[in-house]
C-alpha positions in Angstrom: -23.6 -10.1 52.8 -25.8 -9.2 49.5 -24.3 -10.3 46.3 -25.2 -7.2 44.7 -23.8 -3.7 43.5 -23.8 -1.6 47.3 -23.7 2.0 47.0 -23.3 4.4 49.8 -22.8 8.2 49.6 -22.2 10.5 52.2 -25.1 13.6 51.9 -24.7 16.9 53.2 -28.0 17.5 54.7 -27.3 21.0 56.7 -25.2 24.1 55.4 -25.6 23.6 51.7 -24.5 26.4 49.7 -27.1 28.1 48.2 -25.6 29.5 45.4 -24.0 26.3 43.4 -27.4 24.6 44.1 -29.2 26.9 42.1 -27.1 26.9 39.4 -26.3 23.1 39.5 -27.3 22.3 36.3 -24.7 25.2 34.6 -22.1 23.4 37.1 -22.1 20.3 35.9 -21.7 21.1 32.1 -17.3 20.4 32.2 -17.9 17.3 33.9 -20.7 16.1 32.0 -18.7 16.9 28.9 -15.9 14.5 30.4 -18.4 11.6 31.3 -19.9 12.1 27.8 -16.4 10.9 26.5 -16.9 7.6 28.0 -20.9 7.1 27.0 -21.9 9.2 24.4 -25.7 7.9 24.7 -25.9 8.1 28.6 -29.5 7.5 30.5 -30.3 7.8 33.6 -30.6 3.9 34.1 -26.9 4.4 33.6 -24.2 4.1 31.2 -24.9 2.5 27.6 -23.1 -0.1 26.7 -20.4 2.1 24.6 -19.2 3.2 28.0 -19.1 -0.3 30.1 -17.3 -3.0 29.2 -20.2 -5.0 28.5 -19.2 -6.9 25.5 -15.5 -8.1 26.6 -17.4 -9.2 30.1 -20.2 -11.2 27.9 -18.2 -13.0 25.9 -15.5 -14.1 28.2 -18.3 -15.3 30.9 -20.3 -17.0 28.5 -17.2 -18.6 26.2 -14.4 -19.0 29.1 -16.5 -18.9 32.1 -13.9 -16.4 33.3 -14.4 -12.3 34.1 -11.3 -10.7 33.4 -9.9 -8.4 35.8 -9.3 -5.8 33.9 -12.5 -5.4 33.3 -14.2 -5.3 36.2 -11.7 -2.7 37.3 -12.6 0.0 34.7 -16.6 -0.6 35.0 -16.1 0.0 38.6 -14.2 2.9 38.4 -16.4 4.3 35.7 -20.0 3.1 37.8 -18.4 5.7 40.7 -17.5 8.4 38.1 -21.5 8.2 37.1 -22.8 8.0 40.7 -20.2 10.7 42.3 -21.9 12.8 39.4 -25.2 11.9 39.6 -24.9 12.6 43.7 -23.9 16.2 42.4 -26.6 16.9 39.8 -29.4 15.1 41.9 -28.2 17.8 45.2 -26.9 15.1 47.5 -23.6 16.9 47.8 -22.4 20.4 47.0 -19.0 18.6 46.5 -18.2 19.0 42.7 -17.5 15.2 41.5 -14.0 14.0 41.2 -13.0 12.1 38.5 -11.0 10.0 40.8 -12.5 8.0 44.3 -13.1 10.0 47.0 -15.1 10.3 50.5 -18.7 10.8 49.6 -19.4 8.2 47.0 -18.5 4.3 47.7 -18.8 1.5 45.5 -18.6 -1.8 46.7 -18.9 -5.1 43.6 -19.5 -8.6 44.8 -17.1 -10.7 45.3 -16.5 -12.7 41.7 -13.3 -14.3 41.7 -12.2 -15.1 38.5 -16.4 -15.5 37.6 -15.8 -19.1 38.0 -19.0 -18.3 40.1 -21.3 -17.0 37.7 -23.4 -18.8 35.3 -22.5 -19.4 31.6 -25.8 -19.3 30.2 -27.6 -16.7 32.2 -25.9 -13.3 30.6 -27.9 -14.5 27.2 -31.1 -13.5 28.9 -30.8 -11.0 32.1 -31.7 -8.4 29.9 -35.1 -9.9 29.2 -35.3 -11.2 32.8 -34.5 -7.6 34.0 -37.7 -5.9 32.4 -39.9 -5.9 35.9 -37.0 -4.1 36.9 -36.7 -1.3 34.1 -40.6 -0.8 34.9 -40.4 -0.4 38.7 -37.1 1.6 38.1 -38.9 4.2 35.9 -41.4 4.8 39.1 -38.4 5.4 41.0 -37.0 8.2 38.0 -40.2 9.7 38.5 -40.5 9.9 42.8 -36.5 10.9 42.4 -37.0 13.6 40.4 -39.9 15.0 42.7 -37.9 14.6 45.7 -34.8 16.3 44.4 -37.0 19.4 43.2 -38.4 19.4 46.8 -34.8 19.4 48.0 -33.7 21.8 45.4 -36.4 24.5 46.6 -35.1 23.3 50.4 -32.0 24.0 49.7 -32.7 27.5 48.4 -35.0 28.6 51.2 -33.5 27.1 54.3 -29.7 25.6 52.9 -30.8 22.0 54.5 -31.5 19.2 52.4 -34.3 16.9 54.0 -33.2 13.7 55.2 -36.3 11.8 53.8 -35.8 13.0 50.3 -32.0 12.0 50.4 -33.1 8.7 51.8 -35.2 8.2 48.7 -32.9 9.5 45.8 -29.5 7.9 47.5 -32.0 4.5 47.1 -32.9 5.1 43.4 -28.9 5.7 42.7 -28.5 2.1 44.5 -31.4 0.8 43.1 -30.4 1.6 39.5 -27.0 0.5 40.2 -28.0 -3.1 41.7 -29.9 -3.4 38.0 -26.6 -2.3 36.3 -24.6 -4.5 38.0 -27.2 -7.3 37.1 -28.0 -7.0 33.5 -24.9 -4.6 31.7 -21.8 -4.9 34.3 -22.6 -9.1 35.0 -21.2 -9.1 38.6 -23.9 -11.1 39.7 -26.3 -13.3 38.8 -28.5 -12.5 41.9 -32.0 -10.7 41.2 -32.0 -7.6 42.1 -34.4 -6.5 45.0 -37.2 -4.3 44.4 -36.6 -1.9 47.2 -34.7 1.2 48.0 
């Protein structure tokens, strides 16, 4: 089992509804508006660190050795929210996202414990270690983006979503959250891989 962030979502390749895929991007403005409450400088890499609980996590990994509960229970709640709406805006799912778990999006943390696990030192530099990622995660923005405007025009044309364009924007989502997980959200101290 990988000591990592594992997402897994549940795309609708075949009877997508025209309609709400074209005007996705006027869709998601209410729920966007409600994430924006949590992050009010949200990326694409994810959430900054006024929406995570990145501070609380540092200090009590790197002072007490200890990752409180609490904690890890609202950034994992809040890294679905994002995905469950980044599945929606990215056309993985005609299913508008809920702001509570559902079906189609599932996020699974590593086991931590109590952190005793994780290393005391190492949250002082993941962000520095974590720049080959950043750069090989932008090249994965860029081929998402293409492959969600080929499954956009898909979608319109023939209501299907091609599998092989889900299969590479549901691995960007997981790859991006793997890095999340890594450098902001300090589940692991595992390396992220490279790959979708």
């Amino acid at each position: 089992m990988s000591n990592q962030i594992e997402t897994e979502i549940d795309v609708t390749l075949t009877d997508r509804n025209r309609i709400t895929a074209f005007f996705r991007i006027i869709l998601v403005v209410p729920i966007a508006i409600f994430a924006a409450s949590f992050a009010p400088n949200m990326s694409r890499s994810g959430w900054s660190a006024a929406g995570l609980l990145v501070l609380p996590a540092l200090l009590a990994i790197v002072f007490r050795g200890f990752y409180p509960s609490y904690v890890i229970t609202f950034n994992e709640a809040l890294l679905g929210f994002q995905t469950r709406v980044d599945a929606y805006v990215l056309l993985l799912t005609d299913e508008y996202p809920s702001i509570e778990e559902n079906d189609v999006v599932s996020i699974t943390f590593p086991e931590i414990g109590k952190g005793e696990n994780l290393s005391r030192t190492l949250p002082l530099v993941k962000w520095l270690l974590a720049i080959p990622l950043y750069i090989v995660g932008v090249f994965y923005l860029i081929y998402a983006a293409v492959l969600t405007l080929l499954g956009w025009f898909s979608i319109l044309f023939t209501a299907t979503y091609p599998e092989k364009c889900a299969e590479g924007v549901v691995g960007t989502i997981a790859y991006w959250n793997r890095v999340t997980g890594y450098v902001l959200l300090l589940v692991t101290d595992e390396y992220p891989t490279f790959s979708l």
